[in-house]
C-alpha positions in Angstrom: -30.1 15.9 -9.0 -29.8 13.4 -11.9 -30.3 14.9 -15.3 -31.6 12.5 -17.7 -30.8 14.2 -20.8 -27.4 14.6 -19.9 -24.7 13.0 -21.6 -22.9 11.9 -18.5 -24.5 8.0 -17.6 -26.9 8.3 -14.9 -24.8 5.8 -12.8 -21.7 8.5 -13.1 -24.2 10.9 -11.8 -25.1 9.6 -9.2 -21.6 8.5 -7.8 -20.7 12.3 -8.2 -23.7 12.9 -6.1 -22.7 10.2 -3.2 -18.9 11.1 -3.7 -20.1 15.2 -3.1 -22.6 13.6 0.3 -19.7 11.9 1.9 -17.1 15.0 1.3 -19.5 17.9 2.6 -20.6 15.4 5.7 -23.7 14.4 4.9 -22.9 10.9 4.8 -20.2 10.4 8.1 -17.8 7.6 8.5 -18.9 4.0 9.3 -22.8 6.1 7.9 -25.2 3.7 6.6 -26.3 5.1 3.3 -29.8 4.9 1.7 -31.1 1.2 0.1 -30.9 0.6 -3.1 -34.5 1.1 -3.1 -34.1 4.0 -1.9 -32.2 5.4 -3.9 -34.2 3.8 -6.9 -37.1 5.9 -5.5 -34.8 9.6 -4.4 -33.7 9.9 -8.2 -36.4 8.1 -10.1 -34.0 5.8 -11.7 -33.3 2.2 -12.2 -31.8 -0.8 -10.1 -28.9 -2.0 -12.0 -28.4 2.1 -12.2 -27.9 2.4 -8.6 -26.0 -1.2 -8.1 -23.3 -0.2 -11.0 -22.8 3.3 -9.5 -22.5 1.7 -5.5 -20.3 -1.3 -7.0 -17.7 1.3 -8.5 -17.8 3.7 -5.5 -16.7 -0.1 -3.1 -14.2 -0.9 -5.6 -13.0 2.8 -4.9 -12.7 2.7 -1.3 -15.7 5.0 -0.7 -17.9 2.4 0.4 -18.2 -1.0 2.1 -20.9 -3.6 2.6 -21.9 -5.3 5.7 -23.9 -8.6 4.8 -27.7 -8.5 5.8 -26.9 -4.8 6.9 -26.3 -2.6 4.1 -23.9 0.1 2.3 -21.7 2.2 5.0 -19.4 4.8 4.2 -15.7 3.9 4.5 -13.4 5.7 6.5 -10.9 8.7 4.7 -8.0 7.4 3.3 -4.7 7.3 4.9 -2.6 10.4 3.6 1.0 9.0 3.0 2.8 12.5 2.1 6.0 11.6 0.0 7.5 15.0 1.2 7.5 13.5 5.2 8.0 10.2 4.0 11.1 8.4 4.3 13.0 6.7 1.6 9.3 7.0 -0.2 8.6 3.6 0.7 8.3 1.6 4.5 12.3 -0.1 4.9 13.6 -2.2 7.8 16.5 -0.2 7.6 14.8 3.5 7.7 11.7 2.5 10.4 12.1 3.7 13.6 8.8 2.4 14.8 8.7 -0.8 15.0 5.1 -0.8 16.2 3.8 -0.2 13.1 5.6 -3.1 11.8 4.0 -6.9 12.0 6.7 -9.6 10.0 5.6 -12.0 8.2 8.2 -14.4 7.5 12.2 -14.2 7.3 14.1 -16.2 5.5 17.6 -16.8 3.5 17.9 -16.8 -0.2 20.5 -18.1 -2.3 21.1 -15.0 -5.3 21.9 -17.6 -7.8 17.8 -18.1 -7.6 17.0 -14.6 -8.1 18.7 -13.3 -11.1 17.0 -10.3 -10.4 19.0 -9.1 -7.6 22.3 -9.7 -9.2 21.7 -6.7 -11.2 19.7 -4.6 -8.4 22.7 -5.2 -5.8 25.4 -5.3 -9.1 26.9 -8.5 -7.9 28.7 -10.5 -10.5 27.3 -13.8 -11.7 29.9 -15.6 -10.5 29.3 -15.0 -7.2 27.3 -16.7 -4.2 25.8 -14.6 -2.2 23.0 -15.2 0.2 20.0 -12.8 1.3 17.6 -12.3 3.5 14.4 -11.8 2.7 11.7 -10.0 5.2 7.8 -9.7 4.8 6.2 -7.9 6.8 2.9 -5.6 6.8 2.7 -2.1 7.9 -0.5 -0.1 9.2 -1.5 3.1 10.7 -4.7 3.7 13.5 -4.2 -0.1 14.1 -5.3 -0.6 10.0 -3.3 -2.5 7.4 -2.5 -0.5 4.3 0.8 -1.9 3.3 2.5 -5.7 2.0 6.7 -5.3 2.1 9.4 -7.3 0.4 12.5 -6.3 1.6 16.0 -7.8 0.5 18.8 -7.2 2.5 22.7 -8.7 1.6 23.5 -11.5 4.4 27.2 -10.2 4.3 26.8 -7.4 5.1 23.9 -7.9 7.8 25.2 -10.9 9.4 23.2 -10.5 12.3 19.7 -9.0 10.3 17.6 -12.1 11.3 18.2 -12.3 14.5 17.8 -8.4 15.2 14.4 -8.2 13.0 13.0 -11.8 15.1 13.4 -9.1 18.5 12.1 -6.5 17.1 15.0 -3.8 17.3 14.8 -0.7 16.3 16.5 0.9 13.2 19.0 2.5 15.4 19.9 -0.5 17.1 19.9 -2.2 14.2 22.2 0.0 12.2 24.7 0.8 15.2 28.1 0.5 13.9 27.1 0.6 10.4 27.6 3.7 9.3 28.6 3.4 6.0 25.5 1.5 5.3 23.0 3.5 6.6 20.7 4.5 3.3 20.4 7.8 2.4 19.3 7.5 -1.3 16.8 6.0 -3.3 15.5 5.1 -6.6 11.9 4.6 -6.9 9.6 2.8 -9.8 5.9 3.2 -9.3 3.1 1.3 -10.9 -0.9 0.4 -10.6 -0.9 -3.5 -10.0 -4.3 -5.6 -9.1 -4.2 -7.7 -6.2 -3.8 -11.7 -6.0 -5.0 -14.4 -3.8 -2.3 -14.5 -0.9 -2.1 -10.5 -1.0 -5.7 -10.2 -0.7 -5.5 -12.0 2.3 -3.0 -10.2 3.6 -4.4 -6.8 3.0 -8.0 -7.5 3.4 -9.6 -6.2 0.4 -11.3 -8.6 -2.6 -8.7 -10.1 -5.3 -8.8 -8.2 -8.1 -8.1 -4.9 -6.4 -6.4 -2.0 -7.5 -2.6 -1.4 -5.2 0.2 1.0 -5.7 3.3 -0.9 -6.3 6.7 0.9 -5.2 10.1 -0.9 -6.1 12.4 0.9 -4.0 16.5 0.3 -4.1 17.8 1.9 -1.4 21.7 3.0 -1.7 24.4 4.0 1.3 26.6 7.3 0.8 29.2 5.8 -1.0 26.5 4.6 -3.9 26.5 0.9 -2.5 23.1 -0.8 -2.6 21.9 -2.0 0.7 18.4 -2.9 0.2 15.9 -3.4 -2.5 11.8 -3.6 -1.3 8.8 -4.1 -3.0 5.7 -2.4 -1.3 2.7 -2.5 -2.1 -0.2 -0.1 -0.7 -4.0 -0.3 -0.5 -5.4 1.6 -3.6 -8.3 2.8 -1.4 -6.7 3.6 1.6 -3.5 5.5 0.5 -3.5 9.0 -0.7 0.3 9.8 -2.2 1.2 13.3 -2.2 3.3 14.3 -4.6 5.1 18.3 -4.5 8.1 19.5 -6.9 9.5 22.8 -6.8 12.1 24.5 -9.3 
């Protein structure tokens, strides 16, 4: 129940309490949950009380609203476990399911451009060299949960377009590459709020909260072969971290 004297603010109180409902089962999945009124009435404590604490708990990914219908219970959040996860990050070069994969857009780049991937692919400046550049989305149960920048050197995937635009596999993809198959990677995490276009993307309100992962992605002899950007729905991604010495 809500303690009044407490020091914690009511409207942390009761999000603990909803939070505690939805984990024990008392409020299900796709559950409507009681009014604001309701709720108003249940703890004996004000409106802007109960719309501050149901506001956060959206924002959070515990709850969504349905227009003219009310406050439902969102579904759990998808558990991306870094342990099982390869390359920590979704590649084109390290998928193997393709079905899980929807592109947005591919396209060449001129480095000269980017600056940026002179130094990630340690090219010199004096050199032209063209990229391809792949957007694409990634989901799980048929639900979005990641945007992807990938960047991938034209020289040595001369035939990357093409092979992404049919769909291929990884393996088909990467047949005959062996020195470029990735097999390291160096990882930079960051909290990052969302914009207009990824908003749309991703389906969630601009403003919210992603996980950003810049991942450079490196063959066996230490040569750089991609470099992607992902970026993964706050509210729907669990990352599991697990270290051992």
């Amino acid at each position: 129940m809500i303690n009044k004297y407490s020091n914690i603010p009511l409207y942390s109180q009761l999000k603990n309490i909803i939070i505690e409902k939805i984990e024990n089962g008392e409020y299900t999945e796709d559950s409507k949950i009681p009014s604001e009124q309701e709720l108003c009435e249940v703890y004996n404590i004000s409106r802007p009380t109960v719309r501050q604490a149901i506001s956060e708990l959206t924002n959070n990914g515990y709850l969504y609203k349905e227009k003219g219908k009310g406050t439902f219970v969102a579904k759990s959040k998808t558990r991306i476990d870094i342990r099982n996860y390869s390359g920590f990050t979704d590649s084109v070069l390290d998928g193997q399911d393709t079905g899980n994969r929807k592109i947005i857009s591919i396209e060449t780049l001129n480095s000269a451009d980017f600056k940026k991937l002179y130094e990630i692919f340690n090219i010199p400046y004096n050199t032209k060299v063209d990229f391809i550049e792949v957007k694409y989305l990634t989901s799980q149960n048929k639900e979005v949960f990641s945007l992807n920048v990938s960047y991938l050197p034209l020289n040595l995937f001369p035939n990357m377009m093409e092979d992404l635009r049919e769909n291929k596999p990884s393996y088909d993809i990467l047949k005959g590459k062996y020195p470029l198959i990735p097999v390291k990677t160096k990882s930079v995490l960051e909290i990052i709020y969302t914009d207009q276009t990824e908003a749309q993307y991703l389906q969630v309100q601009t403003g919210q909260a992603l996980i950003k992962i810049s991942n450079t992605l490196l063959s066996k002899s230490g040569q750089v072969v991609e470099y992607v950007i992902s970026k993964y729905r706050a509210d729907k991604c669990k990352l599991v971290f697990e270290n051992s010495k």
